[in-house]
Structure formats: structure tokens, C-alpha cells
C-alpha positions in Angstrom: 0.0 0.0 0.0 1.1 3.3 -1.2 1.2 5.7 2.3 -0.1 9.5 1.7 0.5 11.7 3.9 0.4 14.8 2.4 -1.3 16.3 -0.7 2.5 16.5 -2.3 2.8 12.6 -1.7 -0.6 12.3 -3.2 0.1 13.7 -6.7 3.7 12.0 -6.9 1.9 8.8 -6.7 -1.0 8.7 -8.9 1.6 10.7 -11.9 3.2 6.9 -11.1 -0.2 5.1 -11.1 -1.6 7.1 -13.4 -5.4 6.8 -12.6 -7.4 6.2 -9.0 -10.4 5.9 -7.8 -11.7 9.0 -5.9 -13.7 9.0 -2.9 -12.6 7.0 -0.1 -13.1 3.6 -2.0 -11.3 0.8 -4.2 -14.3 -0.1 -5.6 -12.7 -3.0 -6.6 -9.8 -1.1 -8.2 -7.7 1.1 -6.9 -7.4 4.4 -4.8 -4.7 6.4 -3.4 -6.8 7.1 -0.4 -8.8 3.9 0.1 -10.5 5.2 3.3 -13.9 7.1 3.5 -14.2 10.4 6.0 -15.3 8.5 9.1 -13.1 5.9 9.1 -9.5 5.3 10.6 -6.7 5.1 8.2 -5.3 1.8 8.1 -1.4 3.5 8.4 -0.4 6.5 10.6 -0.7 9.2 8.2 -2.2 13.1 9.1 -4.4 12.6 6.1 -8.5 13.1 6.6 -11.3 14.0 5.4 -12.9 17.4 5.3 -11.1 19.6 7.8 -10.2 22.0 5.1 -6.8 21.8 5.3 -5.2 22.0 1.5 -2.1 19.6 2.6 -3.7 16.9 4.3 -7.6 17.3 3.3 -8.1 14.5 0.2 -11.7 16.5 -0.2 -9.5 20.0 -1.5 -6.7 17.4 -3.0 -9.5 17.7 -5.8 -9.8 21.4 -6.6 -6.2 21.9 -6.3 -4.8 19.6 -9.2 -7.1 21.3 -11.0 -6.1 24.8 -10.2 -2.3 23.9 -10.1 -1.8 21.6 -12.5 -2.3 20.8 -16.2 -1.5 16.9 -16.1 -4.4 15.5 -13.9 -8.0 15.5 -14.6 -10.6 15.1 -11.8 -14.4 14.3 -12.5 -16.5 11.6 -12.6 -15.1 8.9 -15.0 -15.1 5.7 -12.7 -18.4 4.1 -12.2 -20.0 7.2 -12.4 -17.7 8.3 -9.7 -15.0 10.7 -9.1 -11.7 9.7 -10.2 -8.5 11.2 -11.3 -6.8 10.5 -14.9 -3.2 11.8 -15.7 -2.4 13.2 -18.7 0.1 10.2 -19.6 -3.2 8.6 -19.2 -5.9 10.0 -20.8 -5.2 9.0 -24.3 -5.9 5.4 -23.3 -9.1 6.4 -21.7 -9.9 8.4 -24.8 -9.3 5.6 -27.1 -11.0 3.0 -24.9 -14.2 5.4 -24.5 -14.3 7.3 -27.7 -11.7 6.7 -29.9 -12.9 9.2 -33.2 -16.5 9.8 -32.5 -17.7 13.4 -31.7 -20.6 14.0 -29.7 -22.8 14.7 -32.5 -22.5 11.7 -34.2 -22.6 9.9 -30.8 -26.6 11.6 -30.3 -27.4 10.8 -33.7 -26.7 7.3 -32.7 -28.9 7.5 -29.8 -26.0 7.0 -27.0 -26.3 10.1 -25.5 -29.8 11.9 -24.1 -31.3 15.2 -25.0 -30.5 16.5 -22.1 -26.5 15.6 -22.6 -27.0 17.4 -25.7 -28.5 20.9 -24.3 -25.3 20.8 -22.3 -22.9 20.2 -24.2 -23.6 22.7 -26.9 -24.4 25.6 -23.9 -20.7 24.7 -23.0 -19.4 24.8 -26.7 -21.6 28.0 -26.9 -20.0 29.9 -24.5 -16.9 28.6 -23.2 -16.0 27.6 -19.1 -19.3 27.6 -17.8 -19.6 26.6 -13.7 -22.8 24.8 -13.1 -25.1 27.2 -11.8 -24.6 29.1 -15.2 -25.1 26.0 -17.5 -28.5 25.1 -16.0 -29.4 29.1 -16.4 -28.2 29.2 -20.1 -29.4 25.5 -21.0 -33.0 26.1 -19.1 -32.9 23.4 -17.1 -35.7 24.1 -14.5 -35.6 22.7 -10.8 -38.1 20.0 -11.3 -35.4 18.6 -14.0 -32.5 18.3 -11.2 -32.7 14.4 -11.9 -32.5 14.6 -15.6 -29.6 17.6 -14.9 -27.3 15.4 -12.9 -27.7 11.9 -14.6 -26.9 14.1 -18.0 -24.0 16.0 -16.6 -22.6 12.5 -15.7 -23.3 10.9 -18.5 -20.7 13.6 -20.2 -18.3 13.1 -18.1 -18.2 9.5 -18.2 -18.2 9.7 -22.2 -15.5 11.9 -21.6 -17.0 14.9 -23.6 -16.9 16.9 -20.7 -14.7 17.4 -17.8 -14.1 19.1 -14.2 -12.0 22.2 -15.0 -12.2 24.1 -11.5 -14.6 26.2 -9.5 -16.3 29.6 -9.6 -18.5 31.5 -7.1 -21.2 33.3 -7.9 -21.1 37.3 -9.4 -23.4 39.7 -7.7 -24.9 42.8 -10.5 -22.1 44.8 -8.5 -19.4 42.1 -10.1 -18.2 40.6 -6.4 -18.3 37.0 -5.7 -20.6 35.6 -3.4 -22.0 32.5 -2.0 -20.4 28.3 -2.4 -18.1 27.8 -5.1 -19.7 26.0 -8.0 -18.0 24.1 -10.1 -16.6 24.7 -13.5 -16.7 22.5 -16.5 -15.2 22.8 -19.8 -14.9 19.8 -22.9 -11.8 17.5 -22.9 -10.6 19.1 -25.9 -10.5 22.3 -24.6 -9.3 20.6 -20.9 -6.7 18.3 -22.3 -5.5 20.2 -25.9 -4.8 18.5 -29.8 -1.7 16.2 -28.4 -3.6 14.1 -26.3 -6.2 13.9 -28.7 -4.1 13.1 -31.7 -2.0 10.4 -28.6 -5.4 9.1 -28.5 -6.3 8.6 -32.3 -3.1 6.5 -32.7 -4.0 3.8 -30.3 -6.8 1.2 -31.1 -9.6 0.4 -28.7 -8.4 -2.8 -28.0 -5.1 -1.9 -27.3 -6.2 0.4 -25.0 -8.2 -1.7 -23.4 -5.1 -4.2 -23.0 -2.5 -1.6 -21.9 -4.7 -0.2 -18.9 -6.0 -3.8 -17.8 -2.5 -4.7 -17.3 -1.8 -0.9 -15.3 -4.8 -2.4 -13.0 -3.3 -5.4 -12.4 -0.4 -4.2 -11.5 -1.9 -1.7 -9.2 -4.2 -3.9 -7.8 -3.6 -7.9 -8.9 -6.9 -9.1 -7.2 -9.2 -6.8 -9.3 -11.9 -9.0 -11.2 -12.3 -8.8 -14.9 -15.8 -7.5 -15.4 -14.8 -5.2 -12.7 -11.7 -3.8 -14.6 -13.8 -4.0 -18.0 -16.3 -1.9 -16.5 -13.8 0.3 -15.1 -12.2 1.3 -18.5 -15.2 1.4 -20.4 -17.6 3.2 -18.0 
């Protein structure tokens, strides 16, 4: 077992594993931080959940590779659960999950809902959005919260659309007020052409293969519907 004990010691070793579960849970996989926020980490380590402390808080660990860093991505890809994907990584991911298919062939297709699509375009529309801004500009009302998340999910797990941040609200007046809400922006846009064009040069099935046996080697009891699951979403 891998033993984190600060948020410095986190990063180091998923750039080496390259991909982890998120939230306090294997699930069947891996994770850096296998532990949930009320239970006791199974090594001595000042590491816990939700006191708000950037260096040894795994819940702020989230935010800040996405404010300081360009190399991990953080949303939910696993499961449809939050997990973190390196850059080394991603084209794998990509070429497992999408290989060449855009979105709007993909919702021609009937794989992705109409609700994915009034997203997606809102975001394409107008750049960065945080989430309280694309519900606004994509009219989703509060009785379609349901229909929101599942959609917003369904992106991310398609890997259209990724965590990119987080914003607070902006009063007439132009001050920020209120929780931070967070910001989401395509892959493209998130990751850039070289990962992309990484990604078109590797077959499915290769893919497939080459992160199966990163699994394995990270965690050589994982199952193999498990794993399949795990790569394909």
C-alpha cells in the first residue's frame, strides 16, 4: 500500500499510477486514499477528510490539481464516480471510451440523451461555464435536477466533458458571493490536440489491453468484469 501523507505525496503517486479511484473507495480497483471520511486510516498518516486543510484534506486534494496543475484531470469517469486521470493517461481512456466519435454523431446514434446534448452545446456556446450558469443558459428548471445530474454525468463518463475548476457566484455589482460552483469545460479544450491526436493512434483494444494490465499491477486481485467496466464506463 502506497502511504499519503500529504497532498505533495498524493500527486507524486498517482503521476506513477496514473489513474485512482476517488472518494474513499477501491471499488474494486484502486485508490490512493482507500479510506472514507469516518473511518480510521489503516497507516499512521495526518491525512483526513474534510477539515479544510489544503495539505492533508483529500476532499481540497481535488480542486487543487485542477487549479495547479495541467497533467491530472478530476471528475466523474469511474463508475459514475470521481476519479483522477493523468495526462500520460488520458489518451488510453480516450481511445477506450471514444476513440474518433464526436458528440454529435454519438446523439445521432442514440447513445447520448437530449438533455446531454442541451449541455454540451451551452458549454461549446460559451466557453468555461460553472454549473449554476449552465443550468441558467441551458434552461434546465428545478423539477429537472434528476434529468440535470444523470446528464451532466453521462458527459463526463463519455469523456466529452470534464471538471475544469470552480467559480462562485457574481453579484450585478461584479463581487463573488455564495459556495463555489464548479466549473466544467470539454476534454478538448481541458486536455488540448496532443492528447487527442495520442489518443487517435492507439486502437480500442489496445487500449483496453495496456490499462487492464496498469490495473493489475496496481491492484492484482481486481476482477475482470470489474476492470472492463472500469475502463469502459
Amino acid at each position: 500500500m502506497v502511504q499519503i501523507k500529504d497532498y505533495n505525496g498524493f500527486v507524486e503517486s498517482l503521476l506513477q499510477a496514473g489513474f485512482s479511484m476517488g472518494g474513499g473507495s477501491s471499488d474494486g480497483i484502486f485508490a490512493l486514499i482507500p479510506w472514507s471520511w469516518d473511518e480510521t486510516p489503516p497507516y499512521d498518516t495526518p491525512v483526513r477528510w474534510h477539515t479544510g486543510t489544503p495539505d492533508t484534506d483529500p476532499w481540497e486534494w481535488r480542486m487543487r490539481v485542477l487549479d495547479e496543475r495541467n497533467d491530472i484531470a478530476y471528475g466523474k469517469v469511474f463508475f459514475k464516480k470521481s476519479g483522477f486521470i493523468t495526462k500520460e493517461w488520458a489518451p488510453y481512456f480516450l481511445a477506450a471510451r471514444r476513440g474518433k466519435e464526436e458528440f454529435d454523431g454519438a446523439y445521432e446514434d442514440g447513445t447520448l440523451s437530449h438533455a446531454a446534448k442541451r449541455i454540451y452545446h451551452t458549454i461549446l456556446e460559451y466557453g468555461t461555464l460553472p454549473l449554476h450558469a449552465i443550468k441558467q443558459l441551458a434552461s434546465f428548471g428545478a423539477e429537472e435536477k434528476s434529468r440535470f445530474d444523470s446528464a451532466l454525468t453521462e458527459l463526463q463518463m463519455r469523456m466529452f466533458l470534464t471538471m475544469c475548476g470552480r467559480q462562485q457566484k457574481l453579484s450585478q455589482k461584479g463581487e463573488e458571493y455564495g459556495w463555489y460552483s464548479t466549473v466544467f469545460c470539454t476534454t478538448e479544450q481541458f486536455w488540448g490536440e496532443d492528447v487527442f491526436a495520442e489518443a487517435g493512434k492507439i486502437a480500442k483494444d489496445d487500449a483496453i489491453k495496456t490499462i487492464t494490465t496498469q490495473v493489475l499491477v496496481l491492484n492484482p486481485q481486481a476482477e475482470a468484469k470489474k476492470i472492463s467496466k472500469f475502463i469502459l464506463g
